[in-house]
Z-matrix of the N, CA and C atoms (Angstrom, degrees):
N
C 1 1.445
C 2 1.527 1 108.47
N 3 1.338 2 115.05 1 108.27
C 4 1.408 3 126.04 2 153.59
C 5 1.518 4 144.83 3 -72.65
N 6 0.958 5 120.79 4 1.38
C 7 1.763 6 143.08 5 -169.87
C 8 1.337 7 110.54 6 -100.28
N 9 1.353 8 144.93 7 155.29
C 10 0.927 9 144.65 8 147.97
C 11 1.358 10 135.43 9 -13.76
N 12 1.102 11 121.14 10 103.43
C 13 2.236 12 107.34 11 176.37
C 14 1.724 13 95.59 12 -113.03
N 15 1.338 14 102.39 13 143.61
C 16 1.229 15 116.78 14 165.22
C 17 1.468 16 124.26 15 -127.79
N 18 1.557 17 114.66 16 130.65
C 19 1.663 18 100.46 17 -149.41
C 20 1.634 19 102.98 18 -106.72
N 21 1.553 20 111.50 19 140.09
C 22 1.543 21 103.79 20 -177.63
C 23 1.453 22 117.71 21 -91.22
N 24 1.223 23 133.39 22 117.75
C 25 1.777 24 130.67 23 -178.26
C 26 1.582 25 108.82 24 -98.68
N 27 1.525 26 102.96 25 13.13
C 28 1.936 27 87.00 26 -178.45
C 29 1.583 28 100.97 27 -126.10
N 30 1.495 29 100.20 28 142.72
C 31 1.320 30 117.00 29 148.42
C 32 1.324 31 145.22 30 -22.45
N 33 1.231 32 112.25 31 -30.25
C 34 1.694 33 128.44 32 150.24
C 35 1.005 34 96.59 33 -152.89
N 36 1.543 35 108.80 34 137.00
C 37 1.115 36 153.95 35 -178.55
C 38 2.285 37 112.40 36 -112.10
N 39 0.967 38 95.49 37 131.48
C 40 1.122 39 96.92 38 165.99
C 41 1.611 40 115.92 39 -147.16
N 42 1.404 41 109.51 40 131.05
C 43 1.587 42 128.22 41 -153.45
C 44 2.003 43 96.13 42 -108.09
N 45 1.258 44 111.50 43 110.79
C 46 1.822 45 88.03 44 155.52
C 47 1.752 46 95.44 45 -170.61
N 48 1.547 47 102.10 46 -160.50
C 49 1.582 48 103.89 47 -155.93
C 50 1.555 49 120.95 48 -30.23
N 51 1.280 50 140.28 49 -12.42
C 52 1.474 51 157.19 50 -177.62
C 53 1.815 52 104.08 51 -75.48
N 54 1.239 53 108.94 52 -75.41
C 55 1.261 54 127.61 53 -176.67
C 56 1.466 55 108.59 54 -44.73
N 57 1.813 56 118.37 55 -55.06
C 58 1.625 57 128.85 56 -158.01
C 59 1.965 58 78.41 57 -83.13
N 60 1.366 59 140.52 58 -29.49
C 61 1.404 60 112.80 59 -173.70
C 62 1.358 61 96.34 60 -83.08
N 63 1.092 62 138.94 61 11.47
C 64 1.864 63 133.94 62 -161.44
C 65 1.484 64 81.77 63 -118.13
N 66 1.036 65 126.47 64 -59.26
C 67 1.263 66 125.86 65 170.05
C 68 1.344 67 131.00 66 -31.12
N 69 1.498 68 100.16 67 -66.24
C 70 1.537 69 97.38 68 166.68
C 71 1.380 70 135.25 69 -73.32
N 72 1.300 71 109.68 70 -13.36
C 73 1.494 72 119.21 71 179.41
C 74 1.415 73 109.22 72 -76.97
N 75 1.767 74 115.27 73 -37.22
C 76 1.730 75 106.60 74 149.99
C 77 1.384 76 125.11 75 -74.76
N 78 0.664 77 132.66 76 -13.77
C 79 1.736 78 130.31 77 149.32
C 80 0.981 79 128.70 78 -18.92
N 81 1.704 80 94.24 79 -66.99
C 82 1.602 81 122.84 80 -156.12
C 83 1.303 82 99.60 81 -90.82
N 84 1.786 83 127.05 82 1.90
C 85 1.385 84 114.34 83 170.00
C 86 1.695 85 120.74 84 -127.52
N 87 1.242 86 101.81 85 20.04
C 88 1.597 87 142.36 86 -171.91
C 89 1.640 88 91.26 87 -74.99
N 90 1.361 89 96.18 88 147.72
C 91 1.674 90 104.18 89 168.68
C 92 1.688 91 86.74 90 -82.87
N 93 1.251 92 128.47 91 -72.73
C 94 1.856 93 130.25 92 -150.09
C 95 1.562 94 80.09 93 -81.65
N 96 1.423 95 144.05 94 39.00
C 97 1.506 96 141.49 95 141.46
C 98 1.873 97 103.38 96 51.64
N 99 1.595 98 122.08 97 35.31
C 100 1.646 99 128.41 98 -159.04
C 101 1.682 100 77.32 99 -131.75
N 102 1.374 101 98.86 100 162.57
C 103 1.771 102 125.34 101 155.33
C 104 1.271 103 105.63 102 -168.69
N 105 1.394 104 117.44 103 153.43
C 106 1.644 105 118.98 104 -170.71
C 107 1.526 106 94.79 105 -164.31
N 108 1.414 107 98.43 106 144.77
C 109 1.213 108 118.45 107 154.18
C 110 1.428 109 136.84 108 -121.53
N 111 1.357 110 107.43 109 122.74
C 112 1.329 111 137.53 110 -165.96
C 113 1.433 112 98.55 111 -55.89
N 114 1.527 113 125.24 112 113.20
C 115 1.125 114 114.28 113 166.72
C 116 1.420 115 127.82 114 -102.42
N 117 1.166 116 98.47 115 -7.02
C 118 1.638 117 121.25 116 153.02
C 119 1.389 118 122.64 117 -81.69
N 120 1.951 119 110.72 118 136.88
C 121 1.452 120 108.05 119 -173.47
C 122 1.284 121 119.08 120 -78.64
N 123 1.459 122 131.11 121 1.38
C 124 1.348 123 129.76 122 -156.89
C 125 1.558 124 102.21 123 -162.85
N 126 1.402 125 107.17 124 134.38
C 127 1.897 126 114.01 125 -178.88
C 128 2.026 127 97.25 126 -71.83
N 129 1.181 128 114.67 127 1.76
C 130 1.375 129 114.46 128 -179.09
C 131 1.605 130 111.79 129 -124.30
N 132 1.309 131 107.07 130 19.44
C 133 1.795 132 113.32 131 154.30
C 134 1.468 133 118.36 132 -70.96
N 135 1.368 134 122.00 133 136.93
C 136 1.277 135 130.36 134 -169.07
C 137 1.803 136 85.80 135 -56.27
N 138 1.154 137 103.34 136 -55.08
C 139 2.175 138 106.81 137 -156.10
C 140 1.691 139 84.36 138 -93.46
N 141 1.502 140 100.86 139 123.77
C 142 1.736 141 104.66 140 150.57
C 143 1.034 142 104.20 141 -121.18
N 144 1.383 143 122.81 142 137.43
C 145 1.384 144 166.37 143 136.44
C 146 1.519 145 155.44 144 -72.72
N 147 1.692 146 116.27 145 82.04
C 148 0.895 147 89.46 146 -156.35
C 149 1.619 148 97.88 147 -136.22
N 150 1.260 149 110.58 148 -176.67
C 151 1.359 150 121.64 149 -175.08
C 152 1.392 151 102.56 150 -113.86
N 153 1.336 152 111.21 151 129.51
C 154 1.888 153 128.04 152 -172.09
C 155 0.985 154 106.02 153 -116.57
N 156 1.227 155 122.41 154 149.73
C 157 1.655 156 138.94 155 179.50
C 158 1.286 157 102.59 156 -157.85
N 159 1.435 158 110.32 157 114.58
C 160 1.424 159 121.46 158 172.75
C 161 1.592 160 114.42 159 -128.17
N 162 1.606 161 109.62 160 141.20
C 163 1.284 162 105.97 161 -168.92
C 164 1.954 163 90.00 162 -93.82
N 165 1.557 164 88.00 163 177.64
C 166 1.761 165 97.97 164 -178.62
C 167 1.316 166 119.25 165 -53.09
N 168 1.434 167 114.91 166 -25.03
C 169 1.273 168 124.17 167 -169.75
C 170 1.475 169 123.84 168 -102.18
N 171 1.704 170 99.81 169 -5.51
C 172 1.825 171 93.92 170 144.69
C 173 0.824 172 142.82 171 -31.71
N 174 1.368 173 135.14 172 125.78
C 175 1.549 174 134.73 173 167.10
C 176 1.533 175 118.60 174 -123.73
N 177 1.561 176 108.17 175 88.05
C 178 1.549 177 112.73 176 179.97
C 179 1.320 178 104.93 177 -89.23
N 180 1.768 179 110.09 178 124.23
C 181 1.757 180 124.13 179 -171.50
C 182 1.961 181 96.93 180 -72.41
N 183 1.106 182 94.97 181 162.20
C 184 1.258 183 104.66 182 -175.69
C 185 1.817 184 94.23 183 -77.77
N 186 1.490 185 94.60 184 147.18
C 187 1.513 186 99.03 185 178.67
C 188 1.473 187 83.96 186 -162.55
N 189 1.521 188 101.10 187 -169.14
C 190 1.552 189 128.80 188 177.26
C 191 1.202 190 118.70 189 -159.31
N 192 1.168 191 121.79 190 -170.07
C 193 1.462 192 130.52 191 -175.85
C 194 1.701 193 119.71 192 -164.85
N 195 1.578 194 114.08 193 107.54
C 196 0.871 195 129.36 194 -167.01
C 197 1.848 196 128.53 195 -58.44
N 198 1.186 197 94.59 196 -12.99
C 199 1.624 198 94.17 197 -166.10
C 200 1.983 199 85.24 198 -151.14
N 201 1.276 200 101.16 199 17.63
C 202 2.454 201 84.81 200 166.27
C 203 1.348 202 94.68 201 -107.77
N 204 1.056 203 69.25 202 176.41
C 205 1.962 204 115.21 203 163.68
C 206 1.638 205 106.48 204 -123.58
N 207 1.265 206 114.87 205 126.61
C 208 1.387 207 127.99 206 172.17
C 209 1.235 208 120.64 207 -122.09
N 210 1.078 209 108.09 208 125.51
C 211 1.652 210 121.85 209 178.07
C 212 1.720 211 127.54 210 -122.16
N 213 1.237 212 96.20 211 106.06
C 214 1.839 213 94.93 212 179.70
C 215 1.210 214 113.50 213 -106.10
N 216 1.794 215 103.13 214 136.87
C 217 1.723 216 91.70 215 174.62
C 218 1.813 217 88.23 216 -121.26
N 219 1.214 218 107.61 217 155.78
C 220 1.448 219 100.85 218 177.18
C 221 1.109 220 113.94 219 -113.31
N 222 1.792 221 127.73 220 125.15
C 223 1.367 222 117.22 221 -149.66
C 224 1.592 223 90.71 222 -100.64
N 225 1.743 224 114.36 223 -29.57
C 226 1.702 225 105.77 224 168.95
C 227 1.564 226 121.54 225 -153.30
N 228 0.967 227 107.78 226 168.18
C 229 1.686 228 102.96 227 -174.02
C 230 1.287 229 124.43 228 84.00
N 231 1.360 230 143.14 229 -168.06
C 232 1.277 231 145.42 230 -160.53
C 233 1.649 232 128.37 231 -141.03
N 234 1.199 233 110.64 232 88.88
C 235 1.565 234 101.49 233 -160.17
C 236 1.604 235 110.48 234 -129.32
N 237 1.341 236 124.27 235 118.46
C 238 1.865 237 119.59 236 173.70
C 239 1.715 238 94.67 237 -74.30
N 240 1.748 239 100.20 238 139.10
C 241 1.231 240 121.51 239 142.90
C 242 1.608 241 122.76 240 -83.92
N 243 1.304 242 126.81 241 104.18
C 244 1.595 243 140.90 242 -167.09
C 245 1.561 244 96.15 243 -87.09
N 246 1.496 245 128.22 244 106.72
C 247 1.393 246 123.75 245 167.16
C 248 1.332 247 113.43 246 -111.15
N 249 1.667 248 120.28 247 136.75
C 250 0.904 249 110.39 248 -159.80
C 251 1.534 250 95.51 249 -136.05
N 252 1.940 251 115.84 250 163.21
C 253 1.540 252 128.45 251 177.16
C 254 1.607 253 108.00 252 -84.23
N 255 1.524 254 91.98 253 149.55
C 256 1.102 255 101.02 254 170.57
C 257 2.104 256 141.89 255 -3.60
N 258 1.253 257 83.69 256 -44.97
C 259 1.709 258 108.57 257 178.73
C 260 1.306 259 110.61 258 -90.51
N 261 1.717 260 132.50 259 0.09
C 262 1.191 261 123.22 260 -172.25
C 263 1.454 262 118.77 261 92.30
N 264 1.250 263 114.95 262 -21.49
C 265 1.683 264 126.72 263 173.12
C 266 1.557 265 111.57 264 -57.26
N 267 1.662 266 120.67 265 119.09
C 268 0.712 267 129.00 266 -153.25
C 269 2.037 268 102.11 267 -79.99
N 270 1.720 269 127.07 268 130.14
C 271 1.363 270 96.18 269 -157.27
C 272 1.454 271 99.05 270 -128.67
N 273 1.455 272 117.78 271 14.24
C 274 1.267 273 121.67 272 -168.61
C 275 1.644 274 118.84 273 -166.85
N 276 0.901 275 150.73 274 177.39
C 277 1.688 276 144.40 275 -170.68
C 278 1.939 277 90.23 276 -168.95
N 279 1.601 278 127.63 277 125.90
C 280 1.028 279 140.20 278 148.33
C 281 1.134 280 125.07 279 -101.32
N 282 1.375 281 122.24 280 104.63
C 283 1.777 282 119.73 281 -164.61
C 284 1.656 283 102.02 282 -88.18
N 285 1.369 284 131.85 283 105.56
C 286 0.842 285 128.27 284 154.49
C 287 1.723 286 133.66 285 -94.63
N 288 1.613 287 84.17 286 147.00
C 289 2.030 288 93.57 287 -171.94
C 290 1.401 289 94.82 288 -141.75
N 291 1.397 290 107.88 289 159.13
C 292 1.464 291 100.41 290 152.38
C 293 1.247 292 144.01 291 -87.68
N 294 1.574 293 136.15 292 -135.37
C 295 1.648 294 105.86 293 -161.19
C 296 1.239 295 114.44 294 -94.53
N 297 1.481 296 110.35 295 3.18
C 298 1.516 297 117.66 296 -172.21
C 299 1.973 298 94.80 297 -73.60
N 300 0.953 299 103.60 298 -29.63
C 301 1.447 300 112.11 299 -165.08
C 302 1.752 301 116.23 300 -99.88
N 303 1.154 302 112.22 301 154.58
C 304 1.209 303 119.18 302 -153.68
C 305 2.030 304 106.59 303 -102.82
N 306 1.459 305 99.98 304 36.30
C 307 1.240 306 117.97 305 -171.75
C 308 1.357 307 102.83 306 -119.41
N 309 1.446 308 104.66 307 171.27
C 310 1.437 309 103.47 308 -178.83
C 311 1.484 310 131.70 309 -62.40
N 312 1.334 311 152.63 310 145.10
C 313 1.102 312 141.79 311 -153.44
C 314 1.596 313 99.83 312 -125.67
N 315 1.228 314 121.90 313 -49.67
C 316 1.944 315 134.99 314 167.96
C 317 1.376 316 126.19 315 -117.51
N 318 0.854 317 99.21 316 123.16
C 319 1.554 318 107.44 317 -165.08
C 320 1.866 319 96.74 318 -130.97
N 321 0.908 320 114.90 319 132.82
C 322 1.393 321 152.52 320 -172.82
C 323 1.467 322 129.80 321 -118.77
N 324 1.338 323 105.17 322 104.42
C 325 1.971 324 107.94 323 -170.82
C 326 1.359 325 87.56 324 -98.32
N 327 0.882 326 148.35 325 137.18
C 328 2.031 327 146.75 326 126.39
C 329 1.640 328 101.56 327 -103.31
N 330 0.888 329 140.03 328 50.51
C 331 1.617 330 147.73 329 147.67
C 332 1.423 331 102.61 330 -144.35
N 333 1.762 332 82.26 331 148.49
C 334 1.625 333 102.34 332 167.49
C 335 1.920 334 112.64 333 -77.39
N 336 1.078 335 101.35 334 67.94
C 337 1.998 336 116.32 335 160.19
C 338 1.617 337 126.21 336 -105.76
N 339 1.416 338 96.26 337 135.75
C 340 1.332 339 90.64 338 -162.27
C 341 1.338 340 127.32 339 -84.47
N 342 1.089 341 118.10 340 125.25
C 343 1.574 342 120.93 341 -177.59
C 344 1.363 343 129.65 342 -110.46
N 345 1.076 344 108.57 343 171.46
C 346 1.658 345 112.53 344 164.79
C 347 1.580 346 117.97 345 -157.03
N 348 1.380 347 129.68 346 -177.60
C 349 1.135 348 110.28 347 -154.51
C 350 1.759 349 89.69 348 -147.01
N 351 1.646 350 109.66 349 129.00
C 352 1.673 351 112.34 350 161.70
C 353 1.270 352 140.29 351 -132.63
N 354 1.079 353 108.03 352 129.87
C 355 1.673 354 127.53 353 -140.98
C 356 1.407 355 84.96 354 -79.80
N 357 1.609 356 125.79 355 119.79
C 358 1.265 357 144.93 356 161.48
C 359 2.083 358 113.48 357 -84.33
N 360 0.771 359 100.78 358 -43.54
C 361 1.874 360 113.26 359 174.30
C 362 1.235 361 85.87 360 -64.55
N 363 1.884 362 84.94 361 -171.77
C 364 1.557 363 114.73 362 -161.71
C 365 2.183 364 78.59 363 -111.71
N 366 1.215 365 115.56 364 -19.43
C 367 1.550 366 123.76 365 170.49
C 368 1.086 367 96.66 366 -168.09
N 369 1.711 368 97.27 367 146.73
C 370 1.764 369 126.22 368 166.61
C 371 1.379 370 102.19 369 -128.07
N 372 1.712 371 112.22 370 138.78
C 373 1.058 372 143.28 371 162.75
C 374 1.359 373 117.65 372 -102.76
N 375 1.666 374 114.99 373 110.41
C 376 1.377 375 112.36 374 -178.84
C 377 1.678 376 112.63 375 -123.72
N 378 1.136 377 128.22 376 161.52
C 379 1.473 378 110.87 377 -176.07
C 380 1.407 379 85.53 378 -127.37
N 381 1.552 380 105.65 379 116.31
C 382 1.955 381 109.91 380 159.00
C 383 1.231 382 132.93 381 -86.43
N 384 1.206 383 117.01 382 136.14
C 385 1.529 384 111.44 383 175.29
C 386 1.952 385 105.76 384 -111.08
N 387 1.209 386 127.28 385 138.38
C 388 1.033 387 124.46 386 168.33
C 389 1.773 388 113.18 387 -164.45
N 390 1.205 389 114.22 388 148.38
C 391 1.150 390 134.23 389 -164.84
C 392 1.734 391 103.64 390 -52.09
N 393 1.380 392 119.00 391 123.12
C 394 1.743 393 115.56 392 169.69
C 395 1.840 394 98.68 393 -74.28
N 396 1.779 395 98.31 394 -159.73
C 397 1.616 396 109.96 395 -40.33
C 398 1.446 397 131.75 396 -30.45
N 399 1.298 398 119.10 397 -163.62
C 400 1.612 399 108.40 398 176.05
C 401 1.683 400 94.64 399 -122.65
N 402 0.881 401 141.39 400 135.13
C 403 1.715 402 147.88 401 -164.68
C 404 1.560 403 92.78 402 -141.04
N 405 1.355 404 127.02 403 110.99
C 406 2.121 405 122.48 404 175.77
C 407 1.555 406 90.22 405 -74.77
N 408 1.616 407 133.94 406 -23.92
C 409 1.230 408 107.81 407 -173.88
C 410 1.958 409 119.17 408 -87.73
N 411 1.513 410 91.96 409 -4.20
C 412 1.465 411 93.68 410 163.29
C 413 1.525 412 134.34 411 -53.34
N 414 1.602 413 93.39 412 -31.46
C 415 1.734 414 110.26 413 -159.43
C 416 1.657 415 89.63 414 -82.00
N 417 1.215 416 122.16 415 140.15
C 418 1.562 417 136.08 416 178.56
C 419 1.035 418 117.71 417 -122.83
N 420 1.451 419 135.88 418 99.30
C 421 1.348 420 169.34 419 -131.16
C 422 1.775 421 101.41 420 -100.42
N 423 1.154 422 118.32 421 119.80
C 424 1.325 423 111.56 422 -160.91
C 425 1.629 424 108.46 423 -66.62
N 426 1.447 425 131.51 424 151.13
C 427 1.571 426 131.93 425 -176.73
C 428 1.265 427 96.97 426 -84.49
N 429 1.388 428 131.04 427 -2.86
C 430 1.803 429 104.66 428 -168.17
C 431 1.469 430 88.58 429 -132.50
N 432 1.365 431 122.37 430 53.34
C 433 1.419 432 115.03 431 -168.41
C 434 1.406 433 98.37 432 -124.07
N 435 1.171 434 155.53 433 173.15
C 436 1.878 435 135.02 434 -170.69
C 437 0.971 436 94.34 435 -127.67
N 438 1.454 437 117.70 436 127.36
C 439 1.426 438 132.41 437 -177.21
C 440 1.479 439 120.76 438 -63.67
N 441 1.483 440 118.31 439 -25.27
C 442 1.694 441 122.72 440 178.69
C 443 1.696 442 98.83 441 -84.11
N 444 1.266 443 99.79 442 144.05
C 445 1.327 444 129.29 443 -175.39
C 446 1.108 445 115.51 444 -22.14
N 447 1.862 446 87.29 445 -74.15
C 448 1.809 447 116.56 446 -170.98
C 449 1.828 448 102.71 447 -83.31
N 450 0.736 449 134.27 448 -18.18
C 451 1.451 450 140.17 449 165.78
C 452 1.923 451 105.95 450 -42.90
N 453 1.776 452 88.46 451 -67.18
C 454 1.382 453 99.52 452 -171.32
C 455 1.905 454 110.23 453 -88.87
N 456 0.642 455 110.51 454 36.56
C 457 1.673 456 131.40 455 177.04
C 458 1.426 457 93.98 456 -116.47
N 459 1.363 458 128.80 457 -72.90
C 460 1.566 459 128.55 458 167.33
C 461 0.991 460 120.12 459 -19.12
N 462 1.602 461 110.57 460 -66.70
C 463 1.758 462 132.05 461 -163.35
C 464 1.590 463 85.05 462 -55.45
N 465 1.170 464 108.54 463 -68.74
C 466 1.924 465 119.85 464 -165.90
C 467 1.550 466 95.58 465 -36.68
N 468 1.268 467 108.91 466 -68.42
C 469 1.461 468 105.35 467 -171.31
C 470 1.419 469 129.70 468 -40.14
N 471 1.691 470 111.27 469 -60.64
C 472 1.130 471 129.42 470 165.47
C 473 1.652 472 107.16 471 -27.27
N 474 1.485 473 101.26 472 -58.00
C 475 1.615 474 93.06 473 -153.81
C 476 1.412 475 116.43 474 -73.97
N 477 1.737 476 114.94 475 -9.03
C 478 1.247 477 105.72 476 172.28
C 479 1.407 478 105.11 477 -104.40
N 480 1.027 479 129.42 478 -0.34
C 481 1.339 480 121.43 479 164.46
C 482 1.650 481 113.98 480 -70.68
N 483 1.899 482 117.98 481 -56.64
C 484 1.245 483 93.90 482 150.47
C 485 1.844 484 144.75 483 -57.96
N 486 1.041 485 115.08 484 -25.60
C 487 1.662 486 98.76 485 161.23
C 488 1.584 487 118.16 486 -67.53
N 489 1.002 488 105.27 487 -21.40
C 490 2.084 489 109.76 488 -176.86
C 491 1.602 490 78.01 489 -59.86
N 492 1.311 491 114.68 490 -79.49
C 493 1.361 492 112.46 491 -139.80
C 494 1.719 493 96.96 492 -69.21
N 495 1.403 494 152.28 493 18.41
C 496 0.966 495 153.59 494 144.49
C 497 1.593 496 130.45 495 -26.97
């Protein structure tokens, strides 16, 4: 992870218009174009929590995770979750919006399937919930996914363009 992390040490926490513009303003100067805040005090809390901000020009590779539970709620902006089989075949599209919008609002993985995520806004704000500790070598990065940027910007594209037209 290249983007901004910001770590929370208090007992209540309260997140709103201040935080998501601090957020995005590290985003938008991020190499992987992400910033989040940790709303958990420790990468070894059972519950991590955090607050995401991704600019349009994110590109999260498809990966998974063998032993979470993931939970996104999207507090703004517009982003498909692309899940895909084993082989890279693209097998599903989650249109997320928030509540003004008539799209999905929580979306919930409990299997290891591989996903990835594309930023439709100019920024999305999502708040994750997923099971600790947090281990980066847990997360497993898909093998048939193309390691150059613009390669895997294509692939992404492609694959929801073929399920649209489904």
């Amino acid at each position: 992870m290249t983007g901004a992390i910001f770590h929370n040490s208090h007992d209540i926490t309260e997140v709103g218009r201040e935080w998501y513009e601090k957020l995005e303003r590290h985003a938008g100067e991020a190499p992987n174009r992400q910033a989040r805040l940790c709303l958990h005090h420790s990468p070894d809390d059972p519950l991590q929590e955090m607050i995401i901000v991704l600019h349009r020009d994110a590109v999260v590779r498809p990966h998974r995770h063998r032993r979470k539970v993931e939970t996104y709620h999207l507090i703004y902006g517009d982003i498909v979750v692309v899940l895909f089989d084993d082989q890279g075949r693209p097998m599903r599209l989650v249109h997320m919006g928030d509540s003004a919008t008539n799209k999905t609002h929580v979306y919930r993985l409990a299997a290891p399937i591989w996903h990835s995520v594309i930023i439709r806004s100019q920024y999305a704000g999502i708040h994750e919930i997923t099971n600790g500790p947090f281990r980066a070598e847990e997360r497993e990065f898909a093998p048939w996914a193309p390691a150059d940027e613009a390669e895997l910007r294509a692939f992404l594209a492609g694959s929801v363009a073929r399920l649209s037209q489904a």
